[in-house]
C-alpha positions in Angstrom: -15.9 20.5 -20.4 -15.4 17.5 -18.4 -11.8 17.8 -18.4 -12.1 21.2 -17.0 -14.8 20.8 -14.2 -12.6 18.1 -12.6 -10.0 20.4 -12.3 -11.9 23.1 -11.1 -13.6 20.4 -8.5 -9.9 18.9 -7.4 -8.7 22.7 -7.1 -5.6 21.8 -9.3 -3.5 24.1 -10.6 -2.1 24.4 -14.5 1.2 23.4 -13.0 0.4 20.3 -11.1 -1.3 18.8 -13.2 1.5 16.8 -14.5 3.1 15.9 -11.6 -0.4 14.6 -10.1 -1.2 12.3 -12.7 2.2 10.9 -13.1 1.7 10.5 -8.9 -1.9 9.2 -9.5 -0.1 6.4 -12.0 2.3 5.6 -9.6 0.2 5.2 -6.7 -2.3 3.1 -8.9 0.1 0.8 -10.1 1.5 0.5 -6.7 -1.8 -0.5 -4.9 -2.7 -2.8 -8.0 0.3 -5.0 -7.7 -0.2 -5.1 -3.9 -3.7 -5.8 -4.3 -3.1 -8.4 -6.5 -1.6 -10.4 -4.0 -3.7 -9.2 -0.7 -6.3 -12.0 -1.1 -3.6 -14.6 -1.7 -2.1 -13.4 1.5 -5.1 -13.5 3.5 -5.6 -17.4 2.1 -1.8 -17.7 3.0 -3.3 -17.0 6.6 -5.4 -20.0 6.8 -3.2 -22.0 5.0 -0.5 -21.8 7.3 -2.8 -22.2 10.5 -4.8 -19.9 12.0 -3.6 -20.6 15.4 -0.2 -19.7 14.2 -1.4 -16.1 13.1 0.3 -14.2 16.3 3.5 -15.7 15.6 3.6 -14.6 12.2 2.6 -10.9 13.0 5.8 -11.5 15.8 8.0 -12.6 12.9 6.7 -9.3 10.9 7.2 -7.0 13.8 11.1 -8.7 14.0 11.7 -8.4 10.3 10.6 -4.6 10.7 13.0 -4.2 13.9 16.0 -5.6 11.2 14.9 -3.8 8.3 14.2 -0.5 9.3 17.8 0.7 11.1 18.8 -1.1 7.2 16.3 1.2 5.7 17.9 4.3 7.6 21.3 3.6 7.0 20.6 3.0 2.4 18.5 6.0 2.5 21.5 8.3 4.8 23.4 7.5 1.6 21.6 7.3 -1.8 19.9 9.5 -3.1 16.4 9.8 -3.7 16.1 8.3 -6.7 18.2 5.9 -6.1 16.5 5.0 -2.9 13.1 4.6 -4.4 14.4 3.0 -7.4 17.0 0.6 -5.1 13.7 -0.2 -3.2 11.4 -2.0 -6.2 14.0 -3.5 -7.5 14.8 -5.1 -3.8 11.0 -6.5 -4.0 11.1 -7.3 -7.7 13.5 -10.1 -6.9 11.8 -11.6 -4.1 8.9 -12.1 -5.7 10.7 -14.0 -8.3 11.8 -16.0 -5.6 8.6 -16.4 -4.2 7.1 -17.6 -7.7 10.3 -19.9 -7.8 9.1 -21.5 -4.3 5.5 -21.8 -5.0 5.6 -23.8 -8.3 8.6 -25.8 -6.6 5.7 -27.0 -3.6 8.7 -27.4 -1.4 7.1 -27.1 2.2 4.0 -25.0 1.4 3.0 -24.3 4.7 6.2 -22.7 5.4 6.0 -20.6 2.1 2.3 -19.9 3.0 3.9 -18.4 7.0 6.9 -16.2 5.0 5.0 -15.2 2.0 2.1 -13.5 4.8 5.3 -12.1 6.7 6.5 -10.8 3.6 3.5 -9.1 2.1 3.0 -7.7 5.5 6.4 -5.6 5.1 5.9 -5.2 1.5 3.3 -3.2 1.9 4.6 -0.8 4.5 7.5 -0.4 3.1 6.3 0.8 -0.5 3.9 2.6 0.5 5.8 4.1 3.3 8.3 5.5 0.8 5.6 6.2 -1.5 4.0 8.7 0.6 7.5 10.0 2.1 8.0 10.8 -1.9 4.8 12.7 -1.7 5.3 14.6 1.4 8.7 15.7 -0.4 7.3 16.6 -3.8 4.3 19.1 -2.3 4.2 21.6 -0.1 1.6 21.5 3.2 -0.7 23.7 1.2 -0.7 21.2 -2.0 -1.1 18.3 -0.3 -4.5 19.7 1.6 -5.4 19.8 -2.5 -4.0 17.0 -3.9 -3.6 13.8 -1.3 -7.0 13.0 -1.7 -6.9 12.5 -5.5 -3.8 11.0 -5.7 -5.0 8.5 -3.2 -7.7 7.7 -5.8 -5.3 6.7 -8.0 -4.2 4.3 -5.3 -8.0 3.2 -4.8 -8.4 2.8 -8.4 -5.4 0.5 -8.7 -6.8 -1.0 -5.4 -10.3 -2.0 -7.7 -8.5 -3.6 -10.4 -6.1 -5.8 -8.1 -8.9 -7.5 -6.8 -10.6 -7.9 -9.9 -7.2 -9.2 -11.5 -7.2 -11.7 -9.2 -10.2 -13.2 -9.4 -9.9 -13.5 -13.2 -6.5 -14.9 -13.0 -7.3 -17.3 -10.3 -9.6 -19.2 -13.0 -6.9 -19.4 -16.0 -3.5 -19.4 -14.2 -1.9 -21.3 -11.1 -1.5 -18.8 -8.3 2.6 -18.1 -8.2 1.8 -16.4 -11.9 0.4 -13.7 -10.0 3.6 -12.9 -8.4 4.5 -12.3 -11.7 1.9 -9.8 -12.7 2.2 -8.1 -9.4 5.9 -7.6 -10.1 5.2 -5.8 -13.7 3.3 -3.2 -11.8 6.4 -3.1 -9.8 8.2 -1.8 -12.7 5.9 0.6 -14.3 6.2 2.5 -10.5 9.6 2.9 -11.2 9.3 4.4 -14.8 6.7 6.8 -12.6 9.5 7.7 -10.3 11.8 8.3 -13.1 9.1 11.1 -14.9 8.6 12.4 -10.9 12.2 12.7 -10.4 12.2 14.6 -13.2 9.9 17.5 -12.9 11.0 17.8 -9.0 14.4 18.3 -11.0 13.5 20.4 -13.4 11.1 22.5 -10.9 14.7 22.7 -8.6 16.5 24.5 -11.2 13.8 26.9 -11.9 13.6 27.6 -7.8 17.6 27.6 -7.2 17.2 24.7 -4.8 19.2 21.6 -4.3 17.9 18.0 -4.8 19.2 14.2 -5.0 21.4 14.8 -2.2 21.4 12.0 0.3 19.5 12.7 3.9 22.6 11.8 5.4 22.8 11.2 9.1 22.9 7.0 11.3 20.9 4.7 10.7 18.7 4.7 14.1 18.0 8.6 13.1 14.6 7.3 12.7 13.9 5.9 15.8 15.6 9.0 17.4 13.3 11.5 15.6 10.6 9.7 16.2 11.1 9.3 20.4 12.1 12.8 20.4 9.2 14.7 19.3 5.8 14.8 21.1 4.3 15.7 17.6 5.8 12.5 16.0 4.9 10.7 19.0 1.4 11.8 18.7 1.2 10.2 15.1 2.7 6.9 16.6 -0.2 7.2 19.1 -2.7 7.3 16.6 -1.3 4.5 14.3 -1.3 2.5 17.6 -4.7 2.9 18.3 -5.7 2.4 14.9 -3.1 -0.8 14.5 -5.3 -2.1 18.0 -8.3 -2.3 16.8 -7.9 -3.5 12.7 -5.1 -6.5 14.5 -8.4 -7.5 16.3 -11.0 -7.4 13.9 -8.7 -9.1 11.5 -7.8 -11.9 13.4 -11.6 -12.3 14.4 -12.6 -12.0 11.1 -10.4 -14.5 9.5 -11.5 -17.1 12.9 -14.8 -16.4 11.6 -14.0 -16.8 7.8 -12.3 -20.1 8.5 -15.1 -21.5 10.6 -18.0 -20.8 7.8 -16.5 -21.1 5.1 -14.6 -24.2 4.0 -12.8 -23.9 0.4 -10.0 -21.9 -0.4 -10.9 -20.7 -3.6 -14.1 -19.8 -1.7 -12.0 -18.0 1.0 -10.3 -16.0 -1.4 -12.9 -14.8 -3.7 -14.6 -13.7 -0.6 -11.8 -11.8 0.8 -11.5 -10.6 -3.1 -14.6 -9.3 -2.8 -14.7 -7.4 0.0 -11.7 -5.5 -1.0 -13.4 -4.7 -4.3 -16.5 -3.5 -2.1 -14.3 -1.6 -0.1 -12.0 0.3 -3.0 -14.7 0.9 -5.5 -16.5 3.2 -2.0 -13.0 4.4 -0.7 -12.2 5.8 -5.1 -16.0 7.3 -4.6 -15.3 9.2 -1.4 -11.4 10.2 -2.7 -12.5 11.7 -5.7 -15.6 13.6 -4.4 -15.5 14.0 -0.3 -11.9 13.9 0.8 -10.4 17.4 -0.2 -14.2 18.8 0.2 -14.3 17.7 4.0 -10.2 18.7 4.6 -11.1 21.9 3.4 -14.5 22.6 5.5 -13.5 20.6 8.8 -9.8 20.8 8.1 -7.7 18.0 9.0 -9.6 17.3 12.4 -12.7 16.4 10.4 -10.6 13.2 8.5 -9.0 12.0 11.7 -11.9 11.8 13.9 -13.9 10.0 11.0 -12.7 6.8 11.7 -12.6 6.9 16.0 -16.3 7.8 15.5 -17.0 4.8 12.7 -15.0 2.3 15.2 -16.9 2.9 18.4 -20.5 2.1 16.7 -18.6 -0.8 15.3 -17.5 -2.2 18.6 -20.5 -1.1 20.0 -22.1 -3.3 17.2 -20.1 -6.3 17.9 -21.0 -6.2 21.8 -24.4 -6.1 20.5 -25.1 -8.5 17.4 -21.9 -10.3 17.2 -21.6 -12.4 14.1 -19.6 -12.5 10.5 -22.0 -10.3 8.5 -21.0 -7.3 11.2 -17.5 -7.9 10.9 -17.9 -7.9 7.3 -19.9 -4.8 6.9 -17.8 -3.2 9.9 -14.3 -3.9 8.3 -15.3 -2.4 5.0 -16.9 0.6 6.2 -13.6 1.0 8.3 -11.4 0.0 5.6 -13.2 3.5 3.5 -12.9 5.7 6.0 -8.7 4.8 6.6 -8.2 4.7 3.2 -10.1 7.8 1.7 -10.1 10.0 5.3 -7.9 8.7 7.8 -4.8 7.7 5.1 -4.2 11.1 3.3 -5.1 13.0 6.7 -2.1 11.5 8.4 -0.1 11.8 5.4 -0.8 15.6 5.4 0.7 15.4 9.2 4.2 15.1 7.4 3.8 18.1 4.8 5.6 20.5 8.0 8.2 18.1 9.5 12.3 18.0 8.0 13.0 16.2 5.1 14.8 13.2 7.0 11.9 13.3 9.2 9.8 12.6 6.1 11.6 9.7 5.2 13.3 7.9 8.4 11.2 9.1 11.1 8.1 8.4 9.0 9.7 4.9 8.0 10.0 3.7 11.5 6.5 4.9 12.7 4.8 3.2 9.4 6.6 0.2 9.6 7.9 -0.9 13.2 5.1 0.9 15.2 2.8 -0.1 13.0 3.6 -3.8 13.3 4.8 -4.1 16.7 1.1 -3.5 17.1 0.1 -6.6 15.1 2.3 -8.3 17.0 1.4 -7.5 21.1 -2.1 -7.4 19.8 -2.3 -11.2 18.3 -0.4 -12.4 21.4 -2.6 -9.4 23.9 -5.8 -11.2 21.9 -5.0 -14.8 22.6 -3.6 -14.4 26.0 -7.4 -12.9 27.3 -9.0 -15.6 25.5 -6.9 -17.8 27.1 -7.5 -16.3 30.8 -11.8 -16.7 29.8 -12.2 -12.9 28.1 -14.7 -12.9 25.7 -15.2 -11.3 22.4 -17.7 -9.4 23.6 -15.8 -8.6 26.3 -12.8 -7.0 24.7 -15.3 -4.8 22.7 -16.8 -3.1 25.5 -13.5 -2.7 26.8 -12.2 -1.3 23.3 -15.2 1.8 23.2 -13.5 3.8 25.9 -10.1 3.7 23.8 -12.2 5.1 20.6 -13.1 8.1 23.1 -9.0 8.9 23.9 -8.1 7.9 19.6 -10.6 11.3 19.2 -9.4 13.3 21.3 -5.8 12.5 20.1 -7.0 13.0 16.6 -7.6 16.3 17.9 -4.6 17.4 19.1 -2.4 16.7 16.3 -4.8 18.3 14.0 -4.5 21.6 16.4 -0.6 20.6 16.4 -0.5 20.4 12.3 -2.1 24.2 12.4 0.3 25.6 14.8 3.3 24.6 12.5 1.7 25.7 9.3 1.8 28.9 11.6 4.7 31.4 10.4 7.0 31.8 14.0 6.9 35.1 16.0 9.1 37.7 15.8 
């Protein structure tokens, strides 16, 4: 009875229910493997200097600009499958490598800068493609439905990554875990297999082609991208959005660093707060996310987190201190995840295929990091002139205002495509 009243409360139909658990296991073993390794990253941070954080966002943002015309010209090329599959196995090896280095202690410090500038593509990229996957498998009208619970599965794999560590942390050295992450690795690809499979099988049924590459160069992304006000608009957003985490994470981890003085101390605290944040963002996936899409539509989930952000900031000019960054970044971190997250992902649903996957690519990945970047460096370099904190808050409450109003407009923009044209 259970069984059957999730159902009914996920609106699933017969038909998808395979492919959405198959996508839930994916996504969950996807987010666990990253999650795995998130706190160690975030220790990586202090380890290889604080002061040193903008440069390594810089040295993200530069990896991104090399990797994603690479990115465009694989995927114009191979095949889906191929392309996902080519993809793991890519980050497989390197964090064999990155094991290799670690229990080698050649230059830690330097393994500490790469392994932060690695994660931070990582983690982009797969989930990047993950989603581009989605958008490809469902149609506009099934991903209103189902984005939000396959995003559980992501939270859920989020909750145990976390909890992984922490365990592991006590029996094991910490380069084991690149190991474990890397097994979770490999059960996403066995998920892509069974995926590729019923998108296959549902093909032959419907007469339509599939595995053919997206063809076209390999700056297509960028192109799409500059070309459309509608993309643009979703690079708009993710800017904003990039602006202000870049800045609470490098206060945050200031903060961190100044109060608390161990590193296994550091990382069970970062551990913890990303168990505090998955275990709310699975509770508002599984029970809120297609409930508030379908009553507010998608303008409701994109204006949750401008609103959220300016009492934030407006919390920070007021009682600055590391217990409201805390409680502010996790609240924040629920409302991208569960709200913000699969709302933009549904933005994708009614765009072309290599739109889905290049277009959407560069925006995730570049955009996304080139903000990191001129924010570190935008961050230091007012702090350096005498800006304040404080200061940079107030200033940052009049950009929630124009994030809502965007949020808005490519809500409105989504509808208008989902529109059938005018004869």
């Amino acid at each position: 009875m259970l069984h059957a009243l999730f159902w009914r409360w996920a609106k699933v139909k017969e038909e998808e229910r395979v492919p959405l658990l198959w996508s839930f296991a994916y996504f969950f073993c996807l987010l666990c493997g990253y999650y795995i390794l998130r706190p160690v990253r975030d220790e990586m941070a202090i380890e290889g200097g604080v002061q040193h954080l903008p440069w390594m966002m810089t040295g993200t943002f530069l990896t991104l600009l090399v990797a994603t015309p690479l990115f465009g010209f694989v995927s114009s090329r191979f095949s889906r499958t191929r392309l996902l599959l080519s993809v793991y196995l890519f980050f497989i090896a390197q964090l064999l490598w990155f094991y290799l280095g670690m229990t080698s202690q050649w230059h830690p410090e330097w393994i500490a800068r790469v392994f932060f500038v690695w994660l931070s593509v990582f983690n982009l990229f797969v989930v990047s493609v993950f989603w581009s996957f989605m958008a490809d498998l469902f149609a506009p009208e099934q991903g209103v439905r189902l984005f939000g619970v396959i995003a559980a599965g992501g939270s859920t794999g989020a909750l145990l990554g976390p909890v992984l560590t922490t365990g592991l942390t006590y029996l094991f050295p910490v380069p084991l875990l690149m190991v474990a992450s890397g097994l979770f690795l490999l059960a996403c690809m066995g998920c892509i297999y069974q995926l590729e499979r019923w998108s296959r099988e549902r093909a032959l049924c419907r007469q339509t082609p599939v595995g053919e590459p997206l063809g076209g160069g390999m700056l297509a992304g960028i192109r799409l991208a500059l070309a459309s006000p509608y993309l643009l608009g979703i690079c708009g957003y993710l800017a904003i959005l990039t602006l202000t985490a870049t800045f609470l994470y490098l206060e945050q981890v200031r903060l961190v660093a100044e109060y608390v003085s161990s590193p296994e101390a550091r990382t069970r605290l970062f551990s913890a707060m990303d168990f505090a944040t998955n275990i709310l963002t699975w509770l508002t996936q599984v029970l809120i996310t297609n409930r508030v899409v379908g009553r507010f539509g998608l303008v409701g989930a994109l204006l949750f987190l401008p609103v959220v952000s300016l009492l934030g900031f407006l919390g920070i000019a007021l009682w600055p201190g590391l217990l409201v960054y805390v409680i502010f970044s996790v609240v924040r971190r629920v409302g991208e995840y569960a709200l913000s997250k699969p709302a933009r992902e549904m933005l994708f649903t009614v765009v072309s295929r290599e739109e889905k996957y290049k277009a959407k690519n560069f925006i995730d990945t570049a955009v996304s990091r080139g903000g990191d970047a001129s924010t570190g460096w935008l961050v230091t370099g007012v702090k350096a002139l005498g800006v304040t904190t404080l200061q940079i808050a107030w200033v940052l409450i009049p950009v929630m205002v124009l994030w809502a109003w965007l949020s808005r407009w490519l809500a409105l923009e989504h509808g208008k495509r989902l529109l059938p044209p005018v004869r």
